[in-house]
N, C-alpha and C positions, 0 to 999 in steps of 0.2 A: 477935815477928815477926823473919823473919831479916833482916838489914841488910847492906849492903856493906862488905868488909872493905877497907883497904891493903894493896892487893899489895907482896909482897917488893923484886919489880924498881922502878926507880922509871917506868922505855920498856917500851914491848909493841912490840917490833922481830919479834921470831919469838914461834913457839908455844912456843920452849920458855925464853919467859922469864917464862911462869909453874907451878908445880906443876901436878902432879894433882888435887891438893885445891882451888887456889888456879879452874883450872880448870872443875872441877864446882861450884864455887862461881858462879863467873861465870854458870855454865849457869843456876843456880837461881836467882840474883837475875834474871836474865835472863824465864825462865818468870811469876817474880812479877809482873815488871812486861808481858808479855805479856796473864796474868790479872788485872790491874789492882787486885793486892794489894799493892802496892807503891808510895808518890809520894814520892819525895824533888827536894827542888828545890836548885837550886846557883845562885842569883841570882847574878848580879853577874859569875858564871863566864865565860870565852870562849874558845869553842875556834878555834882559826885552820888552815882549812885551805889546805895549798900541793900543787895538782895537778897536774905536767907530765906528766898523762896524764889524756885523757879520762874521763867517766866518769856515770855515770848513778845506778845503784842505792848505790856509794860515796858518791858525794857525797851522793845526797839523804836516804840512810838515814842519816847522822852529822849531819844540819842539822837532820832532824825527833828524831832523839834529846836532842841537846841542847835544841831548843826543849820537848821534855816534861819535860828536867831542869831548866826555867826560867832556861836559859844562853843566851848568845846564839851565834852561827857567825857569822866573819869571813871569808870565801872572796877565798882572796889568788892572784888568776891570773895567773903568768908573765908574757900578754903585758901586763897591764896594769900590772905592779908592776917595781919595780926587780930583782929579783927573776929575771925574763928577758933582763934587759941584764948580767947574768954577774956581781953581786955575790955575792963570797965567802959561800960559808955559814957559814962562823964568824962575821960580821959580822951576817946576816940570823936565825939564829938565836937569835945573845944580844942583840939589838933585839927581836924576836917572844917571846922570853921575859919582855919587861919589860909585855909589852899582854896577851899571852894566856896563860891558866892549862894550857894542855893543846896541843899540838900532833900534826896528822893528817893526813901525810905522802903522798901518792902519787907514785912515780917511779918512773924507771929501774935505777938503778945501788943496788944494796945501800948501795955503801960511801957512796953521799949522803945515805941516810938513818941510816950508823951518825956519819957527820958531823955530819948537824943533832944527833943526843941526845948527843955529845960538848960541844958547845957550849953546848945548850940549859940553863936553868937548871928548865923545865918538865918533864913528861912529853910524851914523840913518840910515838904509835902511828903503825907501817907500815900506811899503807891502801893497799897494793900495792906490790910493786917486783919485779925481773925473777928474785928468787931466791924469794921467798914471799909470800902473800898470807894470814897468819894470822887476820886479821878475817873472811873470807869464810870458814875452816875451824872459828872458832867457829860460824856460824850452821849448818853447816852438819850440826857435829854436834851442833847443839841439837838437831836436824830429824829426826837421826838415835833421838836417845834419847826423844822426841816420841813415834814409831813404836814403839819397842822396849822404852822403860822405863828402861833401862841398856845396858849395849856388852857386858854379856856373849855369848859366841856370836857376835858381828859380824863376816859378811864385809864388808867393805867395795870392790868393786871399781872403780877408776877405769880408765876406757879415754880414748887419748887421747896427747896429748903429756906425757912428764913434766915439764912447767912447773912455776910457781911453787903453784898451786892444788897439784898432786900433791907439792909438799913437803910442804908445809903438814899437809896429810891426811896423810901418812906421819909427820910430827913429831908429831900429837897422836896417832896409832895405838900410837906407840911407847910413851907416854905413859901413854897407857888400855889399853894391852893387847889391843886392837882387831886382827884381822886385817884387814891393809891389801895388797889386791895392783893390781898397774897393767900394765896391758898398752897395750903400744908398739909401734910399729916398731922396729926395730933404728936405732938412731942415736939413736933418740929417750927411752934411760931418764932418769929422773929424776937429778938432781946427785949425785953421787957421797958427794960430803963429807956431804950430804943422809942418805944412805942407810947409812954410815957409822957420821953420829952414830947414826941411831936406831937399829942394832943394838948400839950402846954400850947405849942405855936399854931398849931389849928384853929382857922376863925369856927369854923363848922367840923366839929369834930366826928361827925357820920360822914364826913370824906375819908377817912382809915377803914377797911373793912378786915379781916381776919376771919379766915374761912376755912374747915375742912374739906370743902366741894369744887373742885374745881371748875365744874359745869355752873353751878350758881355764880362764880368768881368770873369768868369769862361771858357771861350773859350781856349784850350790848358797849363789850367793853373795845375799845379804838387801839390798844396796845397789848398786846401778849408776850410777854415776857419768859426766859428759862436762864437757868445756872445749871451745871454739871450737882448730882444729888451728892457727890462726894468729893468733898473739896480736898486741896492739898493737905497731906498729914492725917487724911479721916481713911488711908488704902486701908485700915483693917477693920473698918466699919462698913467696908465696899459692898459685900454680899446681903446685909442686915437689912443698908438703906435699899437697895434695889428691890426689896423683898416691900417696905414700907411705903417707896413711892407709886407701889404697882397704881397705874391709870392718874397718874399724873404729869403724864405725857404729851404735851403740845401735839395734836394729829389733826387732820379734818374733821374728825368728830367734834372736836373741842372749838377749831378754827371756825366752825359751821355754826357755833352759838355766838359768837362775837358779831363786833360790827360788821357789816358789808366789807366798809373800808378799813376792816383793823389793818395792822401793818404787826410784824413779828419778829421779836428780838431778841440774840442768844450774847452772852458778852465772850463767849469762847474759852479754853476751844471745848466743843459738843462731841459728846459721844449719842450719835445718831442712833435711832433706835432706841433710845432709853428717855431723856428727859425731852427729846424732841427727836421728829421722825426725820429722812429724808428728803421727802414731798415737802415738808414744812419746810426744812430750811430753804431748801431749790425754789418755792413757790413766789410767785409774782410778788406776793404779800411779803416777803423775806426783804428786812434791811437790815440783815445780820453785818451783810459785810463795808457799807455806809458807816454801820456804828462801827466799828472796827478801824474806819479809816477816821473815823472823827475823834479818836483817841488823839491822835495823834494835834488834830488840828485846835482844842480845846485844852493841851496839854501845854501847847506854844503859846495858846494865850495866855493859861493860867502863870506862866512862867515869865512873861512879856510885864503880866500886873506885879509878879512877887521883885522884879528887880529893876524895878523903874523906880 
């Protein structure tokens, strides 16, 4: 039976701080424990999560993994820990290194999460920050190969803002060789350095497309993707962007230039009627809530590899 291996890296800060291999790996041990071919337990384990961003399917999808790897979840909340009264993270991190085996980071600022795994004597997964959200583009392209088998032939298209989710997806497309295209507004492409790296790792670097059209960007494409247009801490840019993503709205218009068989994907939660309709999510073609549950089951893996 296959087992989880020790990833290279010892952090899962980005996507691409694990292989290819190390990655389809993940996927598989992932699937196992989906199918329930798979129980390894990590007693005594404790993962400590520090969230200074809300969170729902993060949080709870990494409390119930660890609870089926028979570990326990410390959930250490800003306002109630020292933690929110502006103690140093070098300080907080090599403390939390002495209690918990594994540390699972949500925040703002990249560089405070490349702080804590500087410190840390643990591993730290990013479960979100304001440059990528790699935990949500494993489940995502679990969800993907679920549908397809493998990424070969994969369009992948996300419409949307290019946030941290559209790094994420462009890091592992680079990766897998995946066509990955994203269509924006104008102001609004994905990170530069982002798009950069991955056509360093791109064998074929006309698999990245960047696009203001979202109808050209959905043309034949197997995957449709969306994000919320206004992420956490952007509420007073709320009005602006709504104004700037006008018609880039996931709808049957758009669904109706994709593939026959695309499949459609939101990482939540969605405000319906805006970045994607109702029909869309409710529709056949909807694995919104698949991905959603495979957070959780690619979480457990990734957790299975970081403490073996």
């Amino acid at each position: 039976m296959l087992n989880p291996i020790k990833l290279a890296n010892k952090n899962f800060l980005s996507s691409l701080d694990t292989s290819s291999e190390e990655f389809l790996h993940i996927l598989e041990i992932a699937k196992n424990f989906k199918n329930k071919k798979l129980n390894i337990e990590f007693k005594d384990k404790v993962l400590g999560l520090i969230f200074d961003k809300s969170s729902t399917r993060t949080r709870v999808s990494f409390q119930v993994a660890m609870s089926r790897l028979s570990g326990t979840t410390v959930d250490l909340n800003p306002t109630t820990s020292q933690i929110g009264r502006g103690e140093p993270i070098k300080d907080t991190a090599r403390v939390l290194s002495r209690y918990c085996d594994v540390l699972a980071i949500r925040t703002f600022k990249h560089s405070d999460l490349e702080e804590y795994a500087r410190w840390s004597s643990k591993p730290v997964i990013n479960a979100l920050t304001d440059l990528e959200h790699p935990c949500q583009a494993l489940a995502d392209y679990m969800t993907i190969k679920e549908e397809f088998v493998d990424f070969k032939d994969v369009i992948l298209t996300f419409i949307g803002d290019g946030n941290n989710v559209a790094n994420s997806l462009i890091l592992y497309g680079a990766l897998l060789g995946v066509e990955v295209r994203i269509a924006c507004p104008k102001g609004y492409e994905p990170n530069d350095l982002v798009i950069n790296r991955a056509k360093e790792i791109y064998k074929n670097k006309n698999l990245l497309k960047i696009t203001n059209d979202p109808f050209t960007a959905v043309r034949g494409a197997n995957v449709l993707y969306t994000d919320v247009w206004s992420s956490m801490g952007e509420e007073n840019l709320k009005e602006e962007k709504d104004k700037d993503f006008f018609g880039f709205t996931i709808d049957q218009n758009l669904v109706r230039n994709a593939d026959k068989d695309a499949i459609i994907l939101h990482c939540l939660p969605a405000y319906r009627a805006k970045e994607i309709t109702d029909e869309a999510i409710e529709s056949k073609k909807s694995r919104i809530f698949e991905q959603a549950e495979n957070r959780m089951h690619a979480q457990q893996s990734l957790l299975s590899c970081l403490l073996s």
